[in-house]
ROKOLDO-219755 format. One record per atom (N, C-alpha, C, O): x, y, z; residue number from 1; residue in three letters; atom name. Coordinates in pm, whole numbers. Layout:
BEGIN
       x       y       z    n  res  atom
       X       Y       Z  NUM  ALA    CA
...
//
This chain:
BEGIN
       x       y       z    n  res  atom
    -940     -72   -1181    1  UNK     N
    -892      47   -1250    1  UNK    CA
    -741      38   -1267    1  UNK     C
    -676     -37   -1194    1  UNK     O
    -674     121   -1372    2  UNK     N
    -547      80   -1411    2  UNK    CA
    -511     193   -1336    2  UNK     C
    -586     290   -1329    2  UNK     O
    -376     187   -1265    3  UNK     N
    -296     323   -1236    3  UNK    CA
    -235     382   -1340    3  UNK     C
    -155     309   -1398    3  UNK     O
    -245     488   -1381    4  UNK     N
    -153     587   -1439    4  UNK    CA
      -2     569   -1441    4  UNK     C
      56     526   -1341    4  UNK     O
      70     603   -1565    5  UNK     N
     221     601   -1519    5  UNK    CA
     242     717   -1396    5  UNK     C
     313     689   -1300    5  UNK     O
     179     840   -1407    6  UNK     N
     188     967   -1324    6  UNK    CA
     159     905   -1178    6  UNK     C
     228     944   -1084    6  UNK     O
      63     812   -1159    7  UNK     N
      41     762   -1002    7  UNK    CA
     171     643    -973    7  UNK     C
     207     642    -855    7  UNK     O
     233     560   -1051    8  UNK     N
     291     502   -1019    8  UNK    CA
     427     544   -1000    8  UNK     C
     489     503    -902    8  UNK     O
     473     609   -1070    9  UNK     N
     591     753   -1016    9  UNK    CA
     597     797    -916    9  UNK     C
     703     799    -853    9  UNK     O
     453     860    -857   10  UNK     N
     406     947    -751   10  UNK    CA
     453     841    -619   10  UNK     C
     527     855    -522   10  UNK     O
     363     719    -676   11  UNK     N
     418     622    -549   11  UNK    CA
     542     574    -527   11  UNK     C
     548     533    -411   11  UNK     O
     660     558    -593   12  UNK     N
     779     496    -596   12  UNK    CA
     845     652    -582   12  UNK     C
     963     658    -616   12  UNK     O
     788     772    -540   13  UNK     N
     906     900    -552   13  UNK    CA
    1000     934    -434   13  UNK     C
    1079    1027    -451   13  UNK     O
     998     873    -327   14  UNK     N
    1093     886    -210   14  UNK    CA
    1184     793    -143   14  UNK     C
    1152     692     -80   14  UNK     O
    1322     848    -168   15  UNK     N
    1446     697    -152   15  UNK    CA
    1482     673    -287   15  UNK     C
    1505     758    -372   15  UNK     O
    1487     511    -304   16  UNK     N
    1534     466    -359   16  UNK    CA
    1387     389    -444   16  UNK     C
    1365     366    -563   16  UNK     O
    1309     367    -323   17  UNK     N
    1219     238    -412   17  UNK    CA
    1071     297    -375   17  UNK     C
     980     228    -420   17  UNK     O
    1030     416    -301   18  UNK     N
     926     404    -261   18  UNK    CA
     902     548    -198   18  UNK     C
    1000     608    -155   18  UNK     O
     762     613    -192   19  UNK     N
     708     671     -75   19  UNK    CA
     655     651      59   19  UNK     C
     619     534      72   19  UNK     O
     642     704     138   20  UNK     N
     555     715     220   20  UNK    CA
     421     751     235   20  UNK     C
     391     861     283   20  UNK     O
     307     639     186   21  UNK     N
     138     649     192   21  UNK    CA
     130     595     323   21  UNK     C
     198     519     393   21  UNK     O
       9     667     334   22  UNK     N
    -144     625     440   22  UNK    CA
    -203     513     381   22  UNK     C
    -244     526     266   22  UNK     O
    -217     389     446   23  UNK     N
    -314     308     460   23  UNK    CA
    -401     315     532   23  UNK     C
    -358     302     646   23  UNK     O
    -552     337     530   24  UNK     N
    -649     324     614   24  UNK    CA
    -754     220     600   24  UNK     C
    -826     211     500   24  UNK     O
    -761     131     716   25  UNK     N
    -861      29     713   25  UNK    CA
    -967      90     830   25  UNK     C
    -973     200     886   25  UNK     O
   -1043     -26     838   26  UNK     N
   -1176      73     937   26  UNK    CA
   -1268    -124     981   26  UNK     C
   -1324    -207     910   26  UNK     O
   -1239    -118    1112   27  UNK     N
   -1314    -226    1197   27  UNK    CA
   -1485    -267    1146   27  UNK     C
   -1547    -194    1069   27  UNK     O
   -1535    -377    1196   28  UNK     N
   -1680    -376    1122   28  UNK    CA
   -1758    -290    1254   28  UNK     C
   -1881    -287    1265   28  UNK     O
   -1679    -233    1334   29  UNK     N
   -1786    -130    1414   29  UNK    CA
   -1766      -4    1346   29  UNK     C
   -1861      72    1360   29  UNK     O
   -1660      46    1269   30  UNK     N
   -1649     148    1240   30  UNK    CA
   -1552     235    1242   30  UNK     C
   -1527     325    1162   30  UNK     O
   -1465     182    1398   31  UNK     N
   -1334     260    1398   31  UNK    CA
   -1237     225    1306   31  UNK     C
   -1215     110    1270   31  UNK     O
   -1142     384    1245   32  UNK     N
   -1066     367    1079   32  UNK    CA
    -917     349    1221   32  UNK     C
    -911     369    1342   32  UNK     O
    -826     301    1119   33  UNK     N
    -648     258    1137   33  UNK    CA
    -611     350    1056   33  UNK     C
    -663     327     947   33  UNK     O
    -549     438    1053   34  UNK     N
    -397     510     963   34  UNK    CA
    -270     418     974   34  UNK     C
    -244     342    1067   34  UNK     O
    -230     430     910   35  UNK     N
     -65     367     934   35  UNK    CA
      24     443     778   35  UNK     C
       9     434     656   35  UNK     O
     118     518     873   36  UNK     N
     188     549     730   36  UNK    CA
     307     425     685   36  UNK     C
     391     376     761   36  UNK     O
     289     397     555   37  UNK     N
     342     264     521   37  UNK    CA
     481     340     423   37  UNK     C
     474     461     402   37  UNK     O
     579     274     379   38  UNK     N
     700     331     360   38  UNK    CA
     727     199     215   38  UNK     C
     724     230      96   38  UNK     O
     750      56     266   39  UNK     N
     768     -10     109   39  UNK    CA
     628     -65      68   39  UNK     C
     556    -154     114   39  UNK     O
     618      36     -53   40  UNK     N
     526      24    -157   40  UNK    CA
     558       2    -265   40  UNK     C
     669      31    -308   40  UNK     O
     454     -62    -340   41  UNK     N
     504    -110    -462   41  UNK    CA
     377    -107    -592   41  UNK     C
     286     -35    -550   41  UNK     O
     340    -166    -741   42  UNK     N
     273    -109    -777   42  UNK    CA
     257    -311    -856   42  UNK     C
     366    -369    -857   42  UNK     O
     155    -380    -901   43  UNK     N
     159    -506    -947   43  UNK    CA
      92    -497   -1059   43  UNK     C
      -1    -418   -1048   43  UNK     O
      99    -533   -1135   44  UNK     N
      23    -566   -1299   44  UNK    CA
     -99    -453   -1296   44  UNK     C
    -218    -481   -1287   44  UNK     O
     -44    -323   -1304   45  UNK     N
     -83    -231   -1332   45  UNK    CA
    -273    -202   -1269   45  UNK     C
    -366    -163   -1340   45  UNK     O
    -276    -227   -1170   46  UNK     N
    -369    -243   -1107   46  UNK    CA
    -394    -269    -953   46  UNK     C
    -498    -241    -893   46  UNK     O
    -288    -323    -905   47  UNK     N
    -290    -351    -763   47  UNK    CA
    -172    -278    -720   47  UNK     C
     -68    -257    -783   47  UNK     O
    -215    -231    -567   48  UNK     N
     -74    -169    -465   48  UNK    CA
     -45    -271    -352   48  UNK     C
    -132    -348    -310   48  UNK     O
      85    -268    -304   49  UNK     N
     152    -380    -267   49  UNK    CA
     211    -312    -123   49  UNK     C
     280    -210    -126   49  UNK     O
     187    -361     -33   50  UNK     N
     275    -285      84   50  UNK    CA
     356    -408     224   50  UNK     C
     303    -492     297   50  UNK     O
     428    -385     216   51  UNK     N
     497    -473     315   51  UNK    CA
     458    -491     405   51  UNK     C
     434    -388     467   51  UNK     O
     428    -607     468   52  UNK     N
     306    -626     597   52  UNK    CA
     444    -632     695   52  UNK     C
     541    -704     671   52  UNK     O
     436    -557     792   53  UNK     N
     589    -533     887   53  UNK    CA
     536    -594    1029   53  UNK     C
     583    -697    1077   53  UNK     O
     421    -508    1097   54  UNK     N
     388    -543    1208   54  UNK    CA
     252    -461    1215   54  UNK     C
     227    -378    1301   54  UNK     O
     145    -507    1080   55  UNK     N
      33    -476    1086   55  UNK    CA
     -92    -525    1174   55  UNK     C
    -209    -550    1144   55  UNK     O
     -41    -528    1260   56  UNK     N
    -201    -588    1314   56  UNK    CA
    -287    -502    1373   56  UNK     C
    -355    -573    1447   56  UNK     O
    -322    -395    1383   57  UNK     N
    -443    -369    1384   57  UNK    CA
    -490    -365    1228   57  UNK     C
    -594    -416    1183   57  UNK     O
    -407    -306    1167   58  UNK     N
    -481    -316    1000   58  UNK    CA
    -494    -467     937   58  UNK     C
    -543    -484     825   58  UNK     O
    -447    -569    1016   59  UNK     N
    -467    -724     933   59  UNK    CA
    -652    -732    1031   59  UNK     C
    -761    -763     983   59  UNK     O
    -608    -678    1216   60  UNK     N
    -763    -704    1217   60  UNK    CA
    -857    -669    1169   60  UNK     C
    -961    -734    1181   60  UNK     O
    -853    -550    1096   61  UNK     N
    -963    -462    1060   61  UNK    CA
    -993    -537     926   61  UNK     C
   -1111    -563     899   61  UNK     O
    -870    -583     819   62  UNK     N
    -901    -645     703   62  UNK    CA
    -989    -762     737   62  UNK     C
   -1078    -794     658   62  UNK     O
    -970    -834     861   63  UNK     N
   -1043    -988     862   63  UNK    CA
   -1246    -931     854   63  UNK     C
   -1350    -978     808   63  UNK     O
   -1207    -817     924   64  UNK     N
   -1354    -760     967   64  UNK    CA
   -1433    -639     852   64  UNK     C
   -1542    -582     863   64  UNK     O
   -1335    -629     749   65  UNK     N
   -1385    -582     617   65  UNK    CA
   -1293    -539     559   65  UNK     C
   -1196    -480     606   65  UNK     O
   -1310    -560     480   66  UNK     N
   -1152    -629     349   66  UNK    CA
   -1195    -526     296   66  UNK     C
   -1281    -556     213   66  UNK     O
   -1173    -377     305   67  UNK     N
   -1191    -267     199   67  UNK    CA
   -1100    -132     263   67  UNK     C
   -1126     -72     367   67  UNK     O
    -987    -107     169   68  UNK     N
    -878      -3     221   68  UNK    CA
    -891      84     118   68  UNK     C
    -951      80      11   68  UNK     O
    -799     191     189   69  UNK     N
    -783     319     111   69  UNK    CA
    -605     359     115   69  UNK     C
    -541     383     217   69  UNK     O
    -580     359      45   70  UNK     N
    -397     451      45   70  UNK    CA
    -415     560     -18   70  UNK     C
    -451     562    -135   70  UNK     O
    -389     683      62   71  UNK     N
    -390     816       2   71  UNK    CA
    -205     860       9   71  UNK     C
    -127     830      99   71  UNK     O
    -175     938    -119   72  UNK     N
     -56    1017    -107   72  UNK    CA
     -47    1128    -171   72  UNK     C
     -96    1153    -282   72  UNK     O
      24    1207     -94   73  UNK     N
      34    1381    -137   73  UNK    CA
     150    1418    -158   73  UNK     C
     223    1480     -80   73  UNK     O
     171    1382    -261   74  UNK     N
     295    1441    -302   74  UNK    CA
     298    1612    -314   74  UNK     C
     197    1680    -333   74  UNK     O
     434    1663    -299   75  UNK     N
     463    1808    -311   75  UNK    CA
     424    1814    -445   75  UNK     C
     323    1884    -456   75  UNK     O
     468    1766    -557   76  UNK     N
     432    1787    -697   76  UNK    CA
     267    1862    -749   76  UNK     C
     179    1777    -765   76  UNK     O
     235    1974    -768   77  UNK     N
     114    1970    -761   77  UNK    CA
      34    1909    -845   77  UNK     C
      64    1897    -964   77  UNK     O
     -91    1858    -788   78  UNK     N
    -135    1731    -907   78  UNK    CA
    -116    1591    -823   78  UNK     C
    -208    1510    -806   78  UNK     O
     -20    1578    -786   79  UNK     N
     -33    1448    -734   79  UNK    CA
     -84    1422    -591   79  UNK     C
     -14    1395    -493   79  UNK     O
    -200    1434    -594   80  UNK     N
    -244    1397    -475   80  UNK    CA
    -390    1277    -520   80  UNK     C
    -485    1321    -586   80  UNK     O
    -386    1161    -483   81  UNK     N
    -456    1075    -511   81  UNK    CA
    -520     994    -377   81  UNK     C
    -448     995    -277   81  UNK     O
    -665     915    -365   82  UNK     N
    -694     854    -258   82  UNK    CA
    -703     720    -395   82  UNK     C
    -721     737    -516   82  UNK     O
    -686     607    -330   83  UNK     N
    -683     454    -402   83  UNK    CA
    -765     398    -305   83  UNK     C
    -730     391    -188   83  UNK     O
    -890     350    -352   84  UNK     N
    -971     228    -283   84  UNK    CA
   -1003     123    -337   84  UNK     C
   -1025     103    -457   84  UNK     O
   -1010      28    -221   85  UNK     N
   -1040     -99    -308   85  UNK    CA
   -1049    -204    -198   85  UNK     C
   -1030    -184     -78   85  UNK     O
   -1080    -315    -252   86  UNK     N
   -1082    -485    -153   86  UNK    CA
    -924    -468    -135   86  UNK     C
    -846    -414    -213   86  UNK     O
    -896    -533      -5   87  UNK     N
    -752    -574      42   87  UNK    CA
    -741    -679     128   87  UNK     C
    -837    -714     197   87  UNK     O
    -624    -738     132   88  UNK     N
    -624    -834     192   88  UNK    CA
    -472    -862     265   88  UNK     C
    -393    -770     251   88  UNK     O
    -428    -969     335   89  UNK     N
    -301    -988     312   89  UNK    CA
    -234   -1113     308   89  UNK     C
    -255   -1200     392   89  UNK     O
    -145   -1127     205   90  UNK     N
     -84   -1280     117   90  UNK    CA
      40   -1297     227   90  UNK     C
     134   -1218     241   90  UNK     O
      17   -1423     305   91  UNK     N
      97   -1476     398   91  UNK    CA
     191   -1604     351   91  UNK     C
     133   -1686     281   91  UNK     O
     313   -1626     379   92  UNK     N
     347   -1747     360   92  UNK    CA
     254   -1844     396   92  UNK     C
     167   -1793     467   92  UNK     O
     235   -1964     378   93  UNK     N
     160   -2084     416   93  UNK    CA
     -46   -2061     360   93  UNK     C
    -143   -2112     415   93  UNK     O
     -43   -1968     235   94  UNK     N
    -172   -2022     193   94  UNK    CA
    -181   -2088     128   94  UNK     C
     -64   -2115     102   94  UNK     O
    -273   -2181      36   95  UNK     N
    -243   -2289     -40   95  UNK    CA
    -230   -2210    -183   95  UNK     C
    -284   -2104    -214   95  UNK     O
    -123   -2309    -277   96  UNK     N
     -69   -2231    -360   96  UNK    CA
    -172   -2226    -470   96  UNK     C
    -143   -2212    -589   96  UNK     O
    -311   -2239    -416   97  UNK     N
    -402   -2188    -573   97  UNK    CA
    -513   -2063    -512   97  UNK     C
    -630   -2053    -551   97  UNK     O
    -443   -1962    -399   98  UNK     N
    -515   -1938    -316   98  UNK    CA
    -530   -1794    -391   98  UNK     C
    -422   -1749    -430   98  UNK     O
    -661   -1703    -422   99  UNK     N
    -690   -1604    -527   99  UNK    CA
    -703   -1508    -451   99  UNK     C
    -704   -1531    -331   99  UNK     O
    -712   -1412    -485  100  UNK     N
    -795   -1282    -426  100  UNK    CA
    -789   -1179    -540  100  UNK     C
    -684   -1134    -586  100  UNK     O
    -930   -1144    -588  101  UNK     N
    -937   -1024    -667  101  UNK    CA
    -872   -1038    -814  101  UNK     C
    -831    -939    -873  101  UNK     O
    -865   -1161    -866  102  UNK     N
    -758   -1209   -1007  102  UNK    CA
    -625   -1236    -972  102  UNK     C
    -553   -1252   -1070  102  UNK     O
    -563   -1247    -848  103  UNK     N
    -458   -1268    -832  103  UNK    CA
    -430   -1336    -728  103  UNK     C
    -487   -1331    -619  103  UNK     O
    -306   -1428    -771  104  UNK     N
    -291   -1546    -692  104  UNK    CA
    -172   -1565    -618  104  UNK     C
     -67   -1571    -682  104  UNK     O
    -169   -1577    -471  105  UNK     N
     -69   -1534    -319  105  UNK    CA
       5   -1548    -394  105  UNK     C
      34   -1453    -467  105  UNK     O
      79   -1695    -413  106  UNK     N
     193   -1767    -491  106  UNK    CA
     292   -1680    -553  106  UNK     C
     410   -1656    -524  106  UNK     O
     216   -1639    -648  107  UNK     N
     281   -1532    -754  107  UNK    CA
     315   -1435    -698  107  UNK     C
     433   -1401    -691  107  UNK     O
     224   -1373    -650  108  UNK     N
     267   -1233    -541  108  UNK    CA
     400   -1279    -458  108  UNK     C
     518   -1253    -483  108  UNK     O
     361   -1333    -385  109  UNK     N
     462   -1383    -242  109  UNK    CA
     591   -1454    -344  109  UNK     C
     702   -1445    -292  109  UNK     O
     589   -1495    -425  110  UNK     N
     736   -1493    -488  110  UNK    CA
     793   -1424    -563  110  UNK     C
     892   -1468    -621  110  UNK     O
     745   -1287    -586  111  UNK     N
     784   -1155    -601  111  UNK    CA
     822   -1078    -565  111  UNK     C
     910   -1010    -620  111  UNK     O
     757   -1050    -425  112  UNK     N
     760    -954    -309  112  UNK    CA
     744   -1003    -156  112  UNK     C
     747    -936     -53  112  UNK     O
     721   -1180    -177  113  UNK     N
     763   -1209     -68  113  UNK    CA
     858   -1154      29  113  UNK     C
     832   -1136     148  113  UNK     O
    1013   -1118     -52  114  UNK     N
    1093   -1076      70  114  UNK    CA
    1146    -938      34  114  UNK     C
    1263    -932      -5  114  UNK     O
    1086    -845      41  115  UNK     N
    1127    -707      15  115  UNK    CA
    1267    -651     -29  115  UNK     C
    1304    -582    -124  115  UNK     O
    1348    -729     114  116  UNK     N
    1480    -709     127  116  UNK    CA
    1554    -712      36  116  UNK     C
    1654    -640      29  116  UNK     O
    1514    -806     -61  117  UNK     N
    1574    -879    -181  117  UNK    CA
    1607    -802    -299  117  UNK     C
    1708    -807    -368  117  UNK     O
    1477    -712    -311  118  UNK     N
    1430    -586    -402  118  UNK    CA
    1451    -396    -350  118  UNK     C
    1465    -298    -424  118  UNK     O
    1445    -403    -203  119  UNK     N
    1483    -250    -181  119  UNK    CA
    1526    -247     -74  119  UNK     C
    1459    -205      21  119  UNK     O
    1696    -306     -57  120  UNK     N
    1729    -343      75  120  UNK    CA
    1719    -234     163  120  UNK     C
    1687    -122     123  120  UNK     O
    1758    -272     342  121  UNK     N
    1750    -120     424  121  UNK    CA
    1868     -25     417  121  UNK     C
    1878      77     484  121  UNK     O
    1950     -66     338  122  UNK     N
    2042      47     302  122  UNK    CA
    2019     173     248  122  UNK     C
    2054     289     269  122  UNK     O
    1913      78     128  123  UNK     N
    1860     225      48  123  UNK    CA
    1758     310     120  123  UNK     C
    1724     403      46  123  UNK     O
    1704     311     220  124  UNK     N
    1565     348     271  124  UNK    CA
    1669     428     383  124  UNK     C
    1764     399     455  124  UNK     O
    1567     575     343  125  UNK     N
    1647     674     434  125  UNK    CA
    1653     695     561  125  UNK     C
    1544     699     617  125  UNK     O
    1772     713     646  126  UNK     N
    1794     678     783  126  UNK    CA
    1688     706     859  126  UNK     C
    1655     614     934  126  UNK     O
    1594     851     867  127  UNK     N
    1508     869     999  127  UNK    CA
    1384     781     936  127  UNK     C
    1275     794     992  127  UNK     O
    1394     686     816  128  UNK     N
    1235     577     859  128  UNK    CA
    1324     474     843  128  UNK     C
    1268     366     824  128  UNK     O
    1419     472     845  129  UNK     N
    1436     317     813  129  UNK    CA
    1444     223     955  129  UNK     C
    1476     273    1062  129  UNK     O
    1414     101     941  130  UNK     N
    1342      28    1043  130  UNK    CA
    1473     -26    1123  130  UNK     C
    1569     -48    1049  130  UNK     O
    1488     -46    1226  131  UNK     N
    1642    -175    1269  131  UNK    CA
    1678    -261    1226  131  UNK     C
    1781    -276    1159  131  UNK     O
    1585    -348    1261  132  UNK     N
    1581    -460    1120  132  UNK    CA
    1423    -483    1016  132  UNK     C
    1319    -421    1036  132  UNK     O
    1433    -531     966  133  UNK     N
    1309    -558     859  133  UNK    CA
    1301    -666     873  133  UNK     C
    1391    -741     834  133  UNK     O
    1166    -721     946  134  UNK     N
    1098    -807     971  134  UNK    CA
     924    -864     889  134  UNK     C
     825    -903     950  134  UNK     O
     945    -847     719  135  UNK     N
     848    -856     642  135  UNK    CA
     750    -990     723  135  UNK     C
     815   -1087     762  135  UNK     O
     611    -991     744  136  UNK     N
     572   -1082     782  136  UNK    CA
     433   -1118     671  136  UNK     C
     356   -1209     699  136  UNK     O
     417   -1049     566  137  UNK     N
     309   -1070     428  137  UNK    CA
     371    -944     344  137  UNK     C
     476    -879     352  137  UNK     O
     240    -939     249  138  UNK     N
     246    -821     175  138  UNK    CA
      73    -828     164  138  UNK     C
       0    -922     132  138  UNK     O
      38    -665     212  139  UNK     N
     -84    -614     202  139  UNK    CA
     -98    -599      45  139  UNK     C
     -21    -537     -28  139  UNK     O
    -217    -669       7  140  UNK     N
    -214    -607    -123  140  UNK    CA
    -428    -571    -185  140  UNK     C
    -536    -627    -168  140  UNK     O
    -383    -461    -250  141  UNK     N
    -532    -411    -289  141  UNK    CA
    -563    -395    -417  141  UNK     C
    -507    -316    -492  141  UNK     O
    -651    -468    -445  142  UNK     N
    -734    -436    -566  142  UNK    CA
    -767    -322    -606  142  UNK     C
    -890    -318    -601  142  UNK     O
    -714    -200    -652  143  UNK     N
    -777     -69    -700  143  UNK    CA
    -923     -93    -788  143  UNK     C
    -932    -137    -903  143  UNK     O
   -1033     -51    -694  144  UNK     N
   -1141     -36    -805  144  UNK    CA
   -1191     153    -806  144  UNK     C
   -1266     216    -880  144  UNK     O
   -1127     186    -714  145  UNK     N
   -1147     333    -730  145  UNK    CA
   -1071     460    -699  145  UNK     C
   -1030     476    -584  145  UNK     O
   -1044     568    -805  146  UNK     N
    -918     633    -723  146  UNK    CA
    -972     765    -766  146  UNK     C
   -1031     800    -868  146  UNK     O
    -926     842    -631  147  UNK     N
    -990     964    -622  147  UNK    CA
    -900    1081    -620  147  UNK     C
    -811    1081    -534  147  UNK     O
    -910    1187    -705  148  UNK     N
    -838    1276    -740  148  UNK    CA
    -845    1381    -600  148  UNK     C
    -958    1389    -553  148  UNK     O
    -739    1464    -527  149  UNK     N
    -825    1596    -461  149  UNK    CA
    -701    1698    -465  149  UNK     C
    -592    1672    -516  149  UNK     O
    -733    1808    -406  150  UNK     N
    -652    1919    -395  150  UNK    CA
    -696    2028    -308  150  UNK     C
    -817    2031    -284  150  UNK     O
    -633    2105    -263  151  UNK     N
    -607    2216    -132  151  UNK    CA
    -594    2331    -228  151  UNK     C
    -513    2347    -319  151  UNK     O
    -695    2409    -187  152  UNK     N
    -633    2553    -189  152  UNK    CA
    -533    2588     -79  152  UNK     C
    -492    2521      16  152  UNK     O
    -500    2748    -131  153  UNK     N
    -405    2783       1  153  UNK    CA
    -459    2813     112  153  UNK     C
    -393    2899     172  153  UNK     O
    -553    2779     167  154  UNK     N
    -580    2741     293  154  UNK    CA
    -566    2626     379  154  UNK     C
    -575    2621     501  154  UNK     O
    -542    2540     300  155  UNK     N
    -557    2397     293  155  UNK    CA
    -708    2315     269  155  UNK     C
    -723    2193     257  155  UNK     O
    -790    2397     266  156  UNK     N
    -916    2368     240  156  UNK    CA
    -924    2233     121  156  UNK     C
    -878    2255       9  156  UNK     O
    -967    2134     144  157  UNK     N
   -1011    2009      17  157  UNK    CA
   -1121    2110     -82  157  UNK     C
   -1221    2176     -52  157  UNK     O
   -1035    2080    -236  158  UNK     N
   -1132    2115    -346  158  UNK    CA
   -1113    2013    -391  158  UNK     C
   -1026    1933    -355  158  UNK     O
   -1222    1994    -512  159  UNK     N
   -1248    1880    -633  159  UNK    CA
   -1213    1915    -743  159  UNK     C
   -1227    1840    -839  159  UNK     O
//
């Protein structure tokens, strides 16, 4: 599925380069990972991109089923979206014809290989920004499904 210009806005709306989404992966027994992720990014209008920092429970859960979700709620009303899809994560040292989902590490990882390069920690606002930035991949997901929701004023989930 293609993202919207309105979702890809939504995701790049806090700082300089990015929001703050939920990634959730989920073990092959069942137990889900949250992690709120901070550099995000958006790839050939179809895939989301997140800086692999010091993911490992969410890299174990990917080895044990490669299927995530990034939800974000923006204040804007309207923008609140869930993104699912296959995920994986593109490490230095795979071989350079190595695919996932139409897209190939190589290309990725010399894009967004080094974050720093593209949204240094200067720009990233003081209470998330990290000590140092220690990129060790980039999580990246195939969007095949994205789900619209919204709160009444209760907070209650409507459709």
């Amino acid at each position: 599925m293609k993202l919207t210009d309105e979702m890809k806005d939504a995701l790049m709306i806090i700082g300089a380069g990015g929001a703050v989404v939920h990634l959730t992966t989920c073990s092959a027994d069942g137990k889900p990972n949250t992690v709120g992720e901070r550099f995000v990014a958006v790839w050939k209008d179809e895939y989301i991109l997140i800086a692999d920092m010091f993911a490992q429970k969410t890299k174990k859960n990917l080895m044990e089923n490669p299927i995530g979700v990034i939800t974000i709620a923006h204040p804007v009303k309207g923008r609140t979206w869930a993104f699912r899809g296959p995920t994986t994560i593109f490490q230095e040292g795979l071989p350079p014809d190595f695919e996932f989902q139409g897209a190939n590490a190589k290309d990725v990882l010399a894009e967004w290989g080094n974050w720093a390069e593209k949204e240094p920690p200067s720009e990233v606002p003081p209470d998330i920004r990290p000590p140092r930035l220690v990129q060790r991949g980039v999580i990246f997901m195939k969007v095949d499904e994205i789900y619209s929701y919204k709160a009444d004023e209760a907070g209650r989930k409507i459709l």
